[in-house]
C-alpha positions as CSV (number, residue, x, y, z in Angstrom):
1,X,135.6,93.8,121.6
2,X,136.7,90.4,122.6
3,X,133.6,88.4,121.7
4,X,134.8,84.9,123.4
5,X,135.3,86.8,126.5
6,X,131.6,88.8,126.4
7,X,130.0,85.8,125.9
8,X,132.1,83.8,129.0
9,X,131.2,87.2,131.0
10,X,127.5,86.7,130.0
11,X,127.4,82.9,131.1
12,X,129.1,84.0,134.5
13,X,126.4,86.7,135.2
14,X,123.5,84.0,134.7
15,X,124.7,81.3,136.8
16,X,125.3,83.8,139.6
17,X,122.0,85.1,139.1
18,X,120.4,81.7,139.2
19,X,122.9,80.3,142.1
20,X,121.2,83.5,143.8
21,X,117.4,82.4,143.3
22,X,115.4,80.5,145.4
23,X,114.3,78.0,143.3
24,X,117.6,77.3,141.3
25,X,117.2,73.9,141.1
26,X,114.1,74.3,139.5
27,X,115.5,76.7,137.2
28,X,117.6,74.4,136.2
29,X,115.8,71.1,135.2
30,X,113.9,73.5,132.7
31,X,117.0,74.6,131.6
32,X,117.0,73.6,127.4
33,X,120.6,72.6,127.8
34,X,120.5,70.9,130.9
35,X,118.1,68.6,129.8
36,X,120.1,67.9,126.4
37,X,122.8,67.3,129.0
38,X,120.9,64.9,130.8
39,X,120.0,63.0,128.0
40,X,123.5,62.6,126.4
41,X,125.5,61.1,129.6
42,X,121.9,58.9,130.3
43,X,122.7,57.6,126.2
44,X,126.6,57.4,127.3
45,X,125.5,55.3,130.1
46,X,123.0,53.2,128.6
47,X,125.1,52.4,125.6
48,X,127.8,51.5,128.0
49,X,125.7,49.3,129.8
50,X,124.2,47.4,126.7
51,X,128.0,47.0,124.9
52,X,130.2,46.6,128.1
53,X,128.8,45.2,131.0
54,X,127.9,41.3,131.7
55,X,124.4,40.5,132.4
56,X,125.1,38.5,135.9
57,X,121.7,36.2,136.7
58,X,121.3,34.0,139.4
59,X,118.8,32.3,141.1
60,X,119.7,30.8,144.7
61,X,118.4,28.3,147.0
62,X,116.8,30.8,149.2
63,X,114.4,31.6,146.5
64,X,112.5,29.3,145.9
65,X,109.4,28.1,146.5
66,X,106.7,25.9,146.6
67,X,104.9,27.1,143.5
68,X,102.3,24.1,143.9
69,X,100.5,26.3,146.7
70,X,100.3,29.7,147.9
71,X,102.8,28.7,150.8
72,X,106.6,29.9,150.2
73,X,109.1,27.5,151.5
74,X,110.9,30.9,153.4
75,X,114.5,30.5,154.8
76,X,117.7,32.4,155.9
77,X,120.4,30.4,154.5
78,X,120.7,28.7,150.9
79,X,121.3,25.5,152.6
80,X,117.8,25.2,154.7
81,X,116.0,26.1,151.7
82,X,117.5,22.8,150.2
83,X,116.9,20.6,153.5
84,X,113.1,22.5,154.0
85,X,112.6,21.5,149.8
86,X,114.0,18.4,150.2
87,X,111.7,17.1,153.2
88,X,108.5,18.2,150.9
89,X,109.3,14.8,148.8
90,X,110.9,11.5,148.4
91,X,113.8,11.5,146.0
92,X,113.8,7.9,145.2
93,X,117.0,7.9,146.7
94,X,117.3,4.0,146.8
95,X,117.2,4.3,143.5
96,X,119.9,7.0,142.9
97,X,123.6,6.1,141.1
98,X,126.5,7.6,142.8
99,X,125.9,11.2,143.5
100,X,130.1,11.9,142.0
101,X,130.8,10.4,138.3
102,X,134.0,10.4,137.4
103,X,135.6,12.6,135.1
104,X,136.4,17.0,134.9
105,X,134.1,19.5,136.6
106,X,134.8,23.0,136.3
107,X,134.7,23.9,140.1
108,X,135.6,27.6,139.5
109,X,135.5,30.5,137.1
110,X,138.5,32.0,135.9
111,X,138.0,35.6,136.3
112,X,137.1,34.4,140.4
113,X,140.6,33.8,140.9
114,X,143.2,36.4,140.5
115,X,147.1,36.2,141.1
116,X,148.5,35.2,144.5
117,X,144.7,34.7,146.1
118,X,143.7,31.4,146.9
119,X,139.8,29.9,147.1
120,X,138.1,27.2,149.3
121,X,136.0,25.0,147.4
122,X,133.6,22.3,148.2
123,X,132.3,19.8,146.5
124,X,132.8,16.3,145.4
125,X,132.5,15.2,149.0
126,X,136.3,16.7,149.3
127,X,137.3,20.2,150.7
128,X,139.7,21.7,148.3
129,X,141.4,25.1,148.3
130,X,142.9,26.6,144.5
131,X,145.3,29.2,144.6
132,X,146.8,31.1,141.7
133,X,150.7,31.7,141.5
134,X,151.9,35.6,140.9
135,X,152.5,34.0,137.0
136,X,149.1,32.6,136.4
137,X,149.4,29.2,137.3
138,X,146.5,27.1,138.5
139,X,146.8,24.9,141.8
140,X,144.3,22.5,143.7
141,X,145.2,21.0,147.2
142,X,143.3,19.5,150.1
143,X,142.5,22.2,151.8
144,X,143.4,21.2,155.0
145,X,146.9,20.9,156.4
146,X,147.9,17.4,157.4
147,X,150.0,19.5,160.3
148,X,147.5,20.3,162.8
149,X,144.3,20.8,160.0
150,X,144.2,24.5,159.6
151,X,142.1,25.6,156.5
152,X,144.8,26.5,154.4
153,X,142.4,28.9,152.1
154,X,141.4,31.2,155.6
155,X,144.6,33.0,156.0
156,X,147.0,31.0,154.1
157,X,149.5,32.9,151.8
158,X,150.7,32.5,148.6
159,X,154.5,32.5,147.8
160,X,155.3,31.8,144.7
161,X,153.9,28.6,143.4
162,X,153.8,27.4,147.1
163,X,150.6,27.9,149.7
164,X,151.7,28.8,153.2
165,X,149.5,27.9,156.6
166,X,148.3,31.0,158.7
167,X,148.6,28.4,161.7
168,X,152.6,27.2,161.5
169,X,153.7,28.6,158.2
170,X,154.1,25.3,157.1
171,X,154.4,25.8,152.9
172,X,153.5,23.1,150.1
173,X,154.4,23.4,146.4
174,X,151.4,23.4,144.4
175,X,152.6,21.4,141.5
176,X,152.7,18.2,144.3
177,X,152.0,18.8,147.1
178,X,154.9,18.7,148.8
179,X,156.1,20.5,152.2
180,X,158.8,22.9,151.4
181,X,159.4,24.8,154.5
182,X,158.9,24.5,158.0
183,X,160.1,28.1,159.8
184,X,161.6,26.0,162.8
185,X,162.8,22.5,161.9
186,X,165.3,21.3,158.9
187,X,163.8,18.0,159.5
188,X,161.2,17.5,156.3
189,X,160.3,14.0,155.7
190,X,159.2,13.3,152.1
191,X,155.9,11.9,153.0
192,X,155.1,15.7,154.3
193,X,152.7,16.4,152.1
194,X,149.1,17.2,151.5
195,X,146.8,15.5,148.1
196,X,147.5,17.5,144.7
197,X,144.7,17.2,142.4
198,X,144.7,17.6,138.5
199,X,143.5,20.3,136.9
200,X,143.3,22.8,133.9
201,X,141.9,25.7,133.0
202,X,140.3,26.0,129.7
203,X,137.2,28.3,128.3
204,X,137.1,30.5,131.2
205,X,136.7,27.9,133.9
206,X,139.2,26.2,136.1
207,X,138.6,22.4,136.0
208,X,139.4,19.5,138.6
209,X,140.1,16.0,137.5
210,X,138.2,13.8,139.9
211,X,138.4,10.1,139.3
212,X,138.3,7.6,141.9
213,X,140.1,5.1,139.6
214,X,143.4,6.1,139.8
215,X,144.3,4.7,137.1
216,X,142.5,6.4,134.9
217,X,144.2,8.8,132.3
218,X,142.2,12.1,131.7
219,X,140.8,13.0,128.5
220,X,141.3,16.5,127.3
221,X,139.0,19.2,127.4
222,X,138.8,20.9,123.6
223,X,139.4,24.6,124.0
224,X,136.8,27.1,122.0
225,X,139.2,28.7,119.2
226,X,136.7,31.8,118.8
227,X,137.3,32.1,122.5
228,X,141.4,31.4,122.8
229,X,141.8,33.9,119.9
230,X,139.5,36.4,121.5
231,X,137.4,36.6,118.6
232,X,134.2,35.7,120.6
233,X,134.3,37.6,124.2
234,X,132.4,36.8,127.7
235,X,128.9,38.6,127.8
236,X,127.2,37.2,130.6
237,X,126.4,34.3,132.7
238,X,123.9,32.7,135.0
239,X,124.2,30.9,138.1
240,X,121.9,28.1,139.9
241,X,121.3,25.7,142.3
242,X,119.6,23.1,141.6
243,X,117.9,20.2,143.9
244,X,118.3,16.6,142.1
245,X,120.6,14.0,141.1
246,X,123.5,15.3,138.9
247,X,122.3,12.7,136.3
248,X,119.1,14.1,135.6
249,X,120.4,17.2,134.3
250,X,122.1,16.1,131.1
251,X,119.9,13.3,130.9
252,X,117.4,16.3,129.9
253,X,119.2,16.6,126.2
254,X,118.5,13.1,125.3
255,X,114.7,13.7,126.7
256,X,113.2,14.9,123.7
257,X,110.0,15.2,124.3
258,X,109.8,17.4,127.3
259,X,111.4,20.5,124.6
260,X,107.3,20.3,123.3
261,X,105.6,20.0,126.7
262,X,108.3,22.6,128.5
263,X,109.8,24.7,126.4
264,X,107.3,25.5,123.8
265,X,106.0,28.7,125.1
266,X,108.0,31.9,124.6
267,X,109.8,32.8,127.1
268,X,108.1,36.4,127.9
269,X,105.9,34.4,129.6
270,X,108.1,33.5,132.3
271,X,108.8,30.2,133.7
272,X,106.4,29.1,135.8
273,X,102.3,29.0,135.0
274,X,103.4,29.7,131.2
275,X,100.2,28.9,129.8
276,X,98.4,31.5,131.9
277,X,100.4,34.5,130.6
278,X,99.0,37.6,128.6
279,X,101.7,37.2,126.4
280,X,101.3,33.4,125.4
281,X,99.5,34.7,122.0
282,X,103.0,36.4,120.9
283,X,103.7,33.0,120.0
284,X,105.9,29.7,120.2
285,X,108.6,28.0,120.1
286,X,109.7,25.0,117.9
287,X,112.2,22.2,118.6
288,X,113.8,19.4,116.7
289,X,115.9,17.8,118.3
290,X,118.1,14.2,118.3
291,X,120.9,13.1,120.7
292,X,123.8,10.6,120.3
293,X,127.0,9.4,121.1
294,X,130.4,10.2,119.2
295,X,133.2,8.5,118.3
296,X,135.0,9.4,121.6
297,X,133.4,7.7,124.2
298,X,133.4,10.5,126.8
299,X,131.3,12.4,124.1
300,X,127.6,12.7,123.5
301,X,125.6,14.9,121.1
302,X,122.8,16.7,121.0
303,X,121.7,18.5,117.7
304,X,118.6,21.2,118.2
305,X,117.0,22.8,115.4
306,X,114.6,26.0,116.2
307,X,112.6,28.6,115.1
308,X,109.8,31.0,116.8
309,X,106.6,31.3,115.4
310,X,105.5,34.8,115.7
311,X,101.7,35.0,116.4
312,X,101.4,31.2,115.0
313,X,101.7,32.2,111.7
314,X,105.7,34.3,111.0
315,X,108.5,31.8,111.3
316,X,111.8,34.2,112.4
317,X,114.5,33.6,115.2
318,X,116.1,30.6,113.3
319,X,119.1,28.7,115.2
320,X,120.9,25.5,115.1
321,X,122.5,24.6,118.2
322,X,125.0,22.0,118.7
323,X,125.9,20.9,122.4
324,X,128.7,18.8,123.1
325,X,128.3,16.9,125.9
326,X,131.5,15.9,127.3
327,X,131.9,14.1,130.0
328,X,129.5,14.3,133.3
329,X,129.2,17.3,133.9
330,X,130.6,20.0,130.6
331,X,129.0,20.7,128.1
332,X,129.9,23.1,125.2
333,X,126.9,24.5,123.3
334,X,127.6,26.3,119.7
335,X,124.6,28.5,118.4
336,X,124.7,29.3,114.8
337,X,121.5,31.9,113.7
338,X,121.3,33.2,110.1
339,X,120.1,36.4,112.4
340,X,122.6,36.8,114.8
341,X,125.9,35.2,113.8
342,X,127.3,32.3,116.3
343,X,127.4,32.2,120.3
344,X,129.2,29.9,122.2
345,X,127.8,28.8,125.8
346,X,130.1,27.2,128.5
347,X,127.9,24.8,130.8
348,X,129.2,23.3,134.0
349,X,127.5,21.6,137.2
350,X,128.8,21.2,140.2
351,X,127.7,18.7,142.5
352,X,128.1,20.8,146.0
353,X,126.5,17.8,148.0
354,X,125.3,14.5,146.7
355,X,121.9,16.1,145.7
356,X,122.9,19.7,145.2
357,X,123.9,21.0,141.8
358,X,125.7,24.0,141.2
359,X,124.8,25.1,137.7
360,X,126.9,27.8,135.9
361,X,126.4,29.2,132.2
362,X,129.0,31.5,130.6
363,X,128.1,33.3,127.8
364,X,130.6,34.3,124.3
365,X,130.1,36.3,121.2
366,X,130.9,39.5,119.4
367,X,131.5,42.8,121.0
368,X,128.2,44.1,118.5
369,X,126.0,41.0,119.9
370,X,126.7,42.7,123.7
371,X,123.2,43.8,123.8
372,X,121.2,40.7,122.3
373,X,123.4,38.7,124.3
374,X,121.5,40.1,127.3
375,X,118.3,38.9,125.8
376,X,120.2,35.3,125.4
377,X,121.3,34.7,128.9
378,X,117.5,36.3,129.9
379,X,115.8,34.0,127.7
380,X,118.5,30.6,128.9
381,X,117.5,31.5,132.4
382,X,114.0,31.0,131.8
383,X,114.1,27.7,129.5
384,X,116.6,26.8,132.3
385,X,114.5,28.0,135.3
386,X,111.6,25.6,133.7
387,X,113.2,22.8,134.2
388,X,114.2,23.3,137.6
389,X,110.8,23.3,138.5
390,X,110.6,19.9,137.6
391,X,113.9,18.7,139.1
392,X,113.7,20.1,142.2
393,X,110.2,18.1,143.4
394,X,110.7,14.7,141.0
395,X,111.9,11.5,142.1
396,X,114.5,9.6,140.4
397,X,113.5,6.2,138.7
398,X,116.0,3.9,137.4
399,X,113.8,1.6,135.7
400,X,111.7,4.4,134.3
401,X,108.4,3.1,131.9
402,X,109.5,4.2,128.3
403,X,107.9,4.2,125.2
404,X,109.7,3.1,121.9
405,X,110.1,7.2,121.0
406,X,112.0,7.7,124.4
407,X,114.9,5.8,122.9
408,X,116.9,8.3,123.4
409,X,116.8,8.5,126.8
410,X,117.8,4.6,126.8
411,X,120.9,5.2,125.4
412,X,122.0,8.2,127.2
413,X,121.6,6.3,130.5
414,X,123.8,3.7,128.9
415,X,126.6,6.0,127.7
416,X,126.4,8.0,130.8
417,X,126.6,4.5,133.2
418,X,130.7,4.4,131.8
419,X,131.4,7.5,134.8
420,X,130.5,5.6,137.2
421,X,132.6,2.6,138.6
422,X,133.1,0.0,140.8
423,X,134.7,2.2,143.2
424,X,132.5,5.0,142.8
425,X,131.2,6.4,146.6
426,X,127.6,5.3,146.8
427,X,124.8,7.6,147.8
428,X,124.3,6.2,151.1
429,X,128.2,6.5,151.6
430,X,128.2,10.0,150.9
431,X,125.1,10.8,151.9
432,X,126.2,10.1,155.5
433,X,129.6,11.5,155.2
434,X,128.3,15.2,153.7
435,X,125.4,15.4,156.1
């Protein structure tokens, strides 16, 4: 007797007895195999999740509210959540600097942008459009046409390393701007063109040189090497918006004492009404921190030194952090825990209108970090969300009242003065022309 066969036989008779009972579904949840079935693919899944797939978190404009009070600022579009927000205060905007300092601002994410599709962008007070060519190369025009002002991102194809108009088919080479083809005329003058803008793309975002200084030479961007040799992989990121001067977020790293008044309490507790949570006894966190410049000019420092102090009493979770601030709007933060080995975190802001901030975190390590890096970009989010709260309903003062410990702060706004420039579009200016 063919015993694989009997036993195939014997399976076929039971399922056709259960398909004919009334209650075969029920039949089968209590089915011993079934349920080890279950729970196999629901392990599959779960370590799938936890190894291989991002944690995306963002927090938009729509969402927030007025946490002073029980009344929600509620709105339909991101933008009158900022304009209902910003009418609950006075910014201090006679005080503000220019809303755009010069120097690189990663305007898009690498993986947003694949070959032959193009992007509008706006911000800087410019409309831009950035198109990838079939081989991988990164372009940023005005993204109007100076022909008759079609959108060149809403329609507009990409051939080769050129951008074409949906409204003439007017093309212009990405690497200057230049008209290359008009379908019915031979006649192209060489001041048919359209702005090219620099750019590069380093650490997984695409970055535009804005300087209103011509003159000016960019600085280059240091690329991670853990991250160029695919020895530290993306695991995440977070995205906000966030209502305030771009200045005052940086300026937070050389603001050492708000790590003790903010971001002391763990971060189970949420950000907002920390001190009221049942899990505030779990314990705290502890910061030492110092900020300075470097040797390069467009470089500041900040150096953070932490631990968590489990129930007040078990020191664990120890980190050193190192963020490089470069420029006005990048900074690079390296994460080294005895613990958990080293992450790297990507940080860009960028300024949609002269007091909205578009803040973007990207997230590197190990594939075996995968699922503590979710914990990471949760806890980031918080510590982050924190000090939005505070941002989005303070006023700016440029001659705030210091005391001799805030030094710090002195000499950031110092080092951070050397983006802006004569030239630089004032907030009134751009104020007027964004709104």
């Amino acid at each position: 007797m063919d015993l694989t066969t009997t036993n195939f036989s014997t399976i076929l008779m039971e399922l056709n007895t259960m398909l004919g009972h009334d209650h075969f579904l029920t039949i089968l949840l209590y089915t011993p195999s079934f349920k080890v079935l279950c729970s196999i693919v629901f392990v599959i899944l779960l370590l799938y999740w936890l190894f291989y797939i991002p944690l995306n978190w963002t927090w938009y404009k729509d969402q927030w509210g007025d946490y002073g009070n029980d009344k929600g600022i509620n709105c339909n579009s991101k933008r009158s959540a900022i304009n209902r927000l910003r009418s609950t205060r006075r910014i201090g905007t006679k005080e503000l600097p220019p809303p755009y300092p010069n120097g690189w601002y990663g305007i898009l994410e690498s993986s947003k942008l694949s070959a032959g599709e193009s992007k509008h962008i706006s911000c800087l007070g410019e409309q831009l459009i950035v198109f990838r060519s079939q081989t991988g190369e990164v372009y940023i025009l005005d993204a109007y046409c100076p022909h008759l002002g079609a959108n060149l991102s809403k329609g507009g194809r990409v051939i080769g390393d050129n951008i074409e108009c949906p409204f003439h088919h007017w093309s212009f080479r990405g690497s200057d701007g230049m008209c290359t083809n008009i379908p019915y005329s031979t006649n192209i003058h060489s001041s048919t063109k359209t702005k090219k803008w620099t750019s590069t793309e380093v650490n997984g975002f695409i970055f535009l040189w804005y300087n209103v200084e011509v003159s000016e030479v960019p600085w280059n961007i240091p690329k991670s090497v853990g991250v160029a040799k695919d020895e530290l992989i993306y695991l995440g990121r977070n995205e906000f918006y966030v209502n305030c001067h771009i200045q005052e977020i940086p300026e937070n790293g050389a603001d050492l004492g708000h790590f003790q008044a903010i971001h002391d309490d763990n971060v189970i507790c949420g950000y907002w009404n920390q001190k009221r949570s049942i899990f505030s006894r779990l314990g705290y966190h502890k910061w030492t921190a110092s900020w300075d410049r470097t040797d390069l000019s467009h470089v500041a420092e900040l150096k953070i030194s932490h631990t968590f102090d489990l129930f007040g009493k078990f020191k664990c979770f120890r980190m050193n952090v190192v963020g490089k601030q470069i420029g006005p709007a990048y900074v690079h933060l390296i994460l080294n825990s005895p613990t958990f080995g080293d992450v790297e975190i990507f940080q860009t802001i960028i300024p949609v209108e002269p007091l909205v901030q578009k803040v973007i975190h990207r997230f590197y390590s190990t594939r075996k970090m995968a699922p503590i890096m979710k914990f990471f970009v949760f806890a980031e989010s918080v510590m982050f969300q924190r000090d939005m709260n505070i941002w989005n309903h303070k006023q700016y003062r440029s001659n705030p009242m210091l005391v001799l410990e805030e030094a710090p702060l002195k000499k950031f706004r110092k080092w951070y003065a050397q983006f802006y420039t004569v030239n630089s579009k004032s907030f009134q200016v751009a104020n007027n022309h964004d709104w």
